[in-house]
N, C-alpha and C positions, 0 to 999 in steps of 0.2 A: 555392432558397437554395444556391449555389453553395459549394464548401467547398474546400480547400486552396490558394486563390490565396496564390502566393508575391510578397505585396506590400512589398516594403523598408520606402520610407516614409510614414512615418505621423506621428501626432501622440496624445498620450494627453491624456483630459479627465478630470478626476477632483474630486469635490464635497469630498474626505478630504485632509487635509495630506501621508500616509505615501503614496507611490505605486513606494515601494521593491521592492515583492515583483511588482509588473505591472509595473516596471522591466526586473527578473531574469526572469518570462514571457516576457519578449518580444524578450528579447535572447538568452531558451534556443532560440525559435523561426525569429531569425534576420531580426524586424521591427526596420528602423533609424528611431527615436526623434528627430525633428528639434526637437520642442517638447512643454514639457508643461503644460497649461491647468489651473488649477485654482483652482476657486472657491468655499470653504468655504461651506457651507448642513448645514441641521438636515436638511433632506430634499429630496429629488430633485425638479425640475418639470416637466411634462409633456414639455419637451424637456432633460430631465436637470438643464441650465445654467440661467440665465436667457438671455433674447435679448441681452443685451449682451455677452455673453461667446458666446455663441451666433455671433454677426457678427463678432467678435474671430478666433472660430474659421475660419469662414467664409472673411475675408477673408485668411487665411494659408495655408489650404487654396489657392486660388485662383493667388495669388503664386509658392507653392512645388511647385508640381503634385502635391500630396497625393492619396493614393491611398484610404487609410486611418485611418480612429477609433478607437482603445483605450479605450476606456472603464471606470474602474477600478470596478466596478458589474455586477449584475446587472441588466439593463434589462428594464423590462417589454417588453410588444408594440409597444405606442402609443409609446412613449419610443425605442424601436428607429426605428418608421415615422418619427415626426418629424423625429430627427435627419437619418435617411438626405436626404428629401424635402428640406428645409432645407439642408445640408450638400451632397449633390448628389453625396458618395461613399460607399463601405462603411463600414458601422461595425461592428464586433466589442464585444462586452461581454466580460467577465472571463468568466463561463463560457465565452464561443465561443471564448476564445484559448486556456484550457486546453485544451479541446474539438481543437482544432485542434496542441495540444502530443503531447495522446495518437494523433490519428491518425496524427501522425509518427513518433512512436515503435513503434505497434505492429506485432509482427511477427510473431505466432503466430496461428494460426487463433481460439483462444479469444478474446484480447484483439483483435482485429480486429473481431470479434462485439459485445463489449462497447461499443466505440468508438461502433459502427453503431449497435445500442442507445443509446447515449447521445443522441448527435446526434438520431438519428428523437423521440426523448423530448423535446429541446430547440426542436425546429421546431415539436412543433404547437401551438404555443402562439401563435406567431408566423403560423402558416400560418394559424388561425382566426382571426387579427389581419387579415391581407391578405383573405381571404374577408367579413369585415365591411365593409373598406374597399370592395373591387369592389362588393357590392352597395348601396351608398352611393353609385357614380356614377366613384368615384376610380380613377385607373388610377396603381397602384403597379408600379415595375419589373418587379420580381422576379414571374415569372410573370406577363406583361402579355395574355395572350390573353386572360385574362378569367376571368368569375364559374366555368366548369365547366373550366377548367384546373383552376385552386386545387381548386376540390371533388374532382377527380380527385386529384391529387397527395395533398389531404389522406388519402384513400381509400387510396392508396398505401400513408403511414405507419402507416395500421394494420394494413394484410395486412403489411408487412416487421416490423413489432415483433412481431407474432403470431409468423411465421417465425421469428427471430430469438432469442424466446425458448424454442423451443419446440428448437431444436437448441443453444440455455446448459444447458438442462437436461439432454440427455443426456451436453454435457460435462463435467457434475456429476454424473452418474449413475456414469461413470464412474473420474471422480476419489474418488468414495464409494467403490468397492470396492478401488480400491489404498491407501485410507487405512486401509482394516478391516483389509488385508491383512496391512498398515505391525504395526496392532496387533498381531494377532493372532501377529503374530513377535518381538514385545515391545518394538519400537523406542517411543518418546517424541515427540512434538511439539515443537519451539520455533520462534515465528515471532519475525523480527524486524524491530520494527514502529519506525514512526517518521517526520516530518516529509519533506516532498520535500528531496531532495540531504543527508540526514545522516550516510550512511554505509553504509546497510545491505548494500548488494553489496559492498563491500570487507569488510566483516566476515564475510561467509558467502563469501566467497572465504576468506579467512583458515581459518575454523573447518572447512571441508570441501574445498579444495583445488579448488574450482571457477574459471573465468577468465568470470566476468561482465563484461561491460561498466560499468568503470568511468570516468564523466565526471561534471566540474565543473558539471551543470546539471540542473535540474530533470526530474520524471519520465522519466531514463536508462532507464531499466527498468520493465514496465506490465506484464505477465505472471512470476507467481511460480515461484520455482525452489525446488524441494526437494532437500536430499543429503544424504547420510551427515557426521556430526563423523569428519574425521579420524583418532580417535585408534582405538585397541580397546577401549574401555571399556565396562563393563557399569554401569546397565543401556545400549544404544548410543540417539544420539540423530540426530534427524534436525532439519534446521535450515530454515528456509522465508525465502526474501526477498518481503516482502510491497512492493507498491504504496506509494507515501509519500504521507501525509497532505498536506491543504492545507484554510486553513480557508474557513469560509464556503458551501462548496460546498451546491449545493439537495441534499435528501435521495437525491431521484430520481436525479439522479448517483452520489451513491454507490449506491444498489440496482440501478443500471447494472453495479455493478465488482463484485456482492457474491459471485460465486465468487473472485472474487480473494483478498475480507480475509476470507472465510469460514475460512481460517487462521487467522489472530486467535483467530476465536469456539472453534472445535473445539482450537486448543495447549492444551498443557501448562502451557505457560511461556512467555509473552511478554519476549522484552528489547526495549523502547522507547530508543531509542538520542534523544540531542540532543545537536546540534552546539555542542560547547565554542567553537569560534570565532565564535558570532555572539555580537551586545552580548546581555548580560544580560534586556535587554528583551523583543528578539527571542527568545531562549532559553524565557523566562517562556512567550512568547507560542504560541510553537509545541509546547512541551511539555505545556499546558492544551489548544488544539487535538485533539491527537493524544491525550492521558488523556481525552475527549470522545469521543472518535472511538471507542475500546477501550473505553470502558466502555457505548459505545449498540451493540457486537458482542456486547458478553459480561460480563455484571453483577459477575460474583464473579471473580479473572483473577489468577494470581499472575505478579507484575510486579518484573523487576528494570531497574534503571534504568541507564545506562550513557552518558557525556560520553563521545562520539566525539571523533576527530581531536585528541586533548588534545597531540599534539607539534606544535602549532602555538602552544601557550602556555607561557609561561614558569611555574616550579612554584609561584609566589607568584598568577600568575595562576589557574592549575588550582585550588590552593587555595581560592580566594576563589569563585571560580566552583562547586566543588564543595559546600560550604556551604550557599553561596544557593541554590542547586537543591534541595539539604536541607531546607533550611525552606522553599519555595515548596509545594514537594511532599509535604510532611509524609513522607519518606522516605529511605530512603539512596540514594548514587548512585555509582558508580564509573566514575572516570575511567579511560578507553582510548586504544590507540592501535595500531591495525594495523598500521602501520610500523614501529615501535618495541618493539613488544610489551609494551604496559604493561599491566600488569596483565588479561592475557589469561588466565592461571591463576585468578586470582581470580574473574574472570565467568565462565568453566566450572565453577569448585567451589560459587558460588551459585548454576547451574543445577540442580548434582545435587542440591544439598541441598533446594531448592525440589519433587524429587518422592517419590513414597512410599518408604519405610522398605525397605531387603530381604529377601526373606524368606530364611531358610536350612534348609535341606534337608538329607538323610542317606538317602541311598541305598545299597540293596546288591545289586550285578549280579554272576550268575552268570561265572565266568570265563569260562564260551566263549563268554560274551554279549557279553562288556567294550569290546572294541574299536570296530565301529560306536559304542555309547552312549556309550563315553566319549571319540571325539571329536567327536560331536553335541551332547554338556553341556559341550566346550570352548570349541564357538564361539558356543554360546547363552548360557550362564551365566560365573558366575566362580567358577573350580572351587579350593576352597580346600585341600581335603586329602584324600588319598590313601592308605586302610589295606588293608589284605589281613587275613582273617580265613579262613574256608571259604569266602568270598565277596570279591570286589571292594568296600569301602564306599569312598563316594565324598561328601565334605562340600561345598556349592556354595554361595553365594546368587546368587541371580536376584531381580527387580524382579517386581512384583505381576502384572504382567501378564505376565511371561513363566512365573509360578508356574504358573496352571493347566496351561500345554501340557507342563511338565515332567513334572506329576503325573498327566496323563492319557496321556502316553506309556510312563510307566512300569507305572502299574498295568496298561495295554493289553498291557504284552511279560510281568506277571507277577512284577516288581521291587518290595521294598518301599519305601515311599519313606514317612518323614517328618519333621514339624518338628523342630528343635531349639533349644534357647535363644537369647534374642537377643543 
């Protein structure tokens, strides 16, 4: 099963009236769209269409020297071979184009992996389809040597999935100790999460001063980035650009990606961003998707919601759109704008407030101690006030998780340290 042919044109067949979003796939990939067939049905037929619309297909493929089939659908095995056999060119189903969207994109060693895993996870499905057909007499294309090709190849797929997972894991093993690490210096999690193309790298460009690649099209970006909030604030936070949502996807795919949105699960505080400029519909639609998607990572999730790119609407429209999102979601929602800075203060002050309470502190360091410690609790805490007595006191708060290392470094040097009223 041959994978990254850069085929222009093509033709999309699809049983669904909306074929908007494998539209926007396949124009992020760079496949030009000469026709789109579509034939409303309750459920798919063994070659997707019926054969009337099948020959319809056919004979346009033939005319226009068609290369390629979009098919806005998950195809089984047999509905793959048929059409192929029938048709007499490639077909792509909606998983193989997104499939085919990420191996373009990826460029890290992790997400490369991932991809590879995906793909091997999506052939043997297909590959046990072709080995039924050989041994049945048929000689289908793809892999035409015969019944112990296929058997090998399939054999393949499973030593490379073994392989494969087997080096996700230790680059989860290793992302596990810089995330402890992360903690245990008292930083915060926020990922943010959200629909393909919503905004998410332009907002953690924005919040941490990073230059992600940002474009106008689907999955930009397939491996997540983590970085410091810009500002100095206590307690400090770190901010994650997760993968974007897309619906429908088989499970298996996503547990292809799951060191990716395993950020999700392990934040703090998720912002689920949706793009204020699609119709209302679409909005509904992608925003239940994606609260689907974050609630099968992580059950219990504190979630603020946040209308991206809102300077592309007018304030009567933001309005209106802000609302409806309100009640779709039984929740509140704030409108932003990276450009513009709208209301960027306010989606940091509902991040802080979303984590625990601080603690405050009262420390008393010996003078010839001071120095070191006191600008150690500068860059760790937020040192609020400054007394001299026989001794240094020193009044701070720090965030819960930066409380223990305070309290253990102090009693370690011999300092008293404790609470004070909230």
């Amino acid at each position: 099963m041959a994978w990254g042919i850069n085929i222009v044109d093509s033709v999309i067949v699809s049983i669904k009236k909306d074929v908007a979003e494998l539209e926007e796939l396949t124009k992020s990939i760079g496949y030009d769209v000469k026709k789109v067939f579509i034939q409303i049905r309750e459920k798919p037929t063994p070659f997707y269409v019926g054969r009337g619309k099948m020959e319809e297909i056919k004979n346009f493929i033939e005319e226009n020297n068609i290369k390629l089939v979009l098919v806005n659908d998950a195809l089984r095995p047999s509905q793959w071979f048929n059409m192929e056999k029938y048709l007499g060119v490639t077909v792509y189903d909606r998983v193989r184009i997104i499939l085919e969207i990420f191996a373009d994109r990826a460029k890290r060693r992790e997400g490369k992996l991932q991809v590879k895993l995906a793909k091997l996870t999506y052939e043997k499905p297909f590959v046990r389809e072709l080995f039924h057909r050989v041994k049945k007499g048929e000689k289908p294309g793809f892999l035409a040597g015969g019944e112990y090709v296929v058997a090998d190849y399939y054999e393949m797929i499973k030593r490379q999935t073994k392989k494969i997972r087997e080096e996700l894991k230790k680059i989860a093993l290793e992302r596990d100790i810089r995330r402890m690490e992360r903690k245990e210096s008292g930083f915060y999690l926020v990922s943010i999460a959200g629909y393909a193309n919503a905004g998410k790298s332009s907002l953690l460009n924005y919040l941490t001063g990073e230059k992600r690649v940002v474009e106008d099209r689907v999955f930009s970006t397939l491996s997540t980035k983590t970085s410091r909030f810009r500002e100095n604030r206590h307690p400090p936070l770190l901010f994650t650009d997760t993968v974007g949502f897309i619906k429908d996807l088989p499970h298996w795919m996503i547990d292809a990606f799951h060191s990716t949105l395993e950020e999700i699960a392990l934040a703090d505080v998720v912002i689920l961003l949706i793009d204020s400029s699609d119709s209302t519909k679409d909005m509904k639609e992608k925003a239940m998707s994606s609260l689907k998607e974050i609630y099968r990572l992580k059950e219990t999730v504190k979630i603020i919601v946040a209308l991206s790119k809102s300077d592309l609407l007018s304030e009567k429209e933001i309005a209106a759109k802000t609302e409806e999102t309100r009640r779709i979601l039984n929740h509140p929602c704030i409108p932003i704008s990276t450009l513009t800075e709208r209301n960027m203060d306010v989606l940091i002050n509902q991040v802080y407030e979303c984590l625990p309470q601080f603690s405050r502190l009262r420390i008393e360091i010996p003078q010839d101690n001071a120095d070191g410690m006191l600008e150690w609790l500068s860059r760790k805490t937020s040192v609020t006030r400054i007394s001299q007595n026989n001794a240094l006191i020193v009044e701070l708060e720090c965030s819960e998780r930066m409380k223990e290392r305070v309290v253990g470094k102090c009693k370690k040097s011999g300092f008293a340290v404790r609470e004070y009223g909230a």
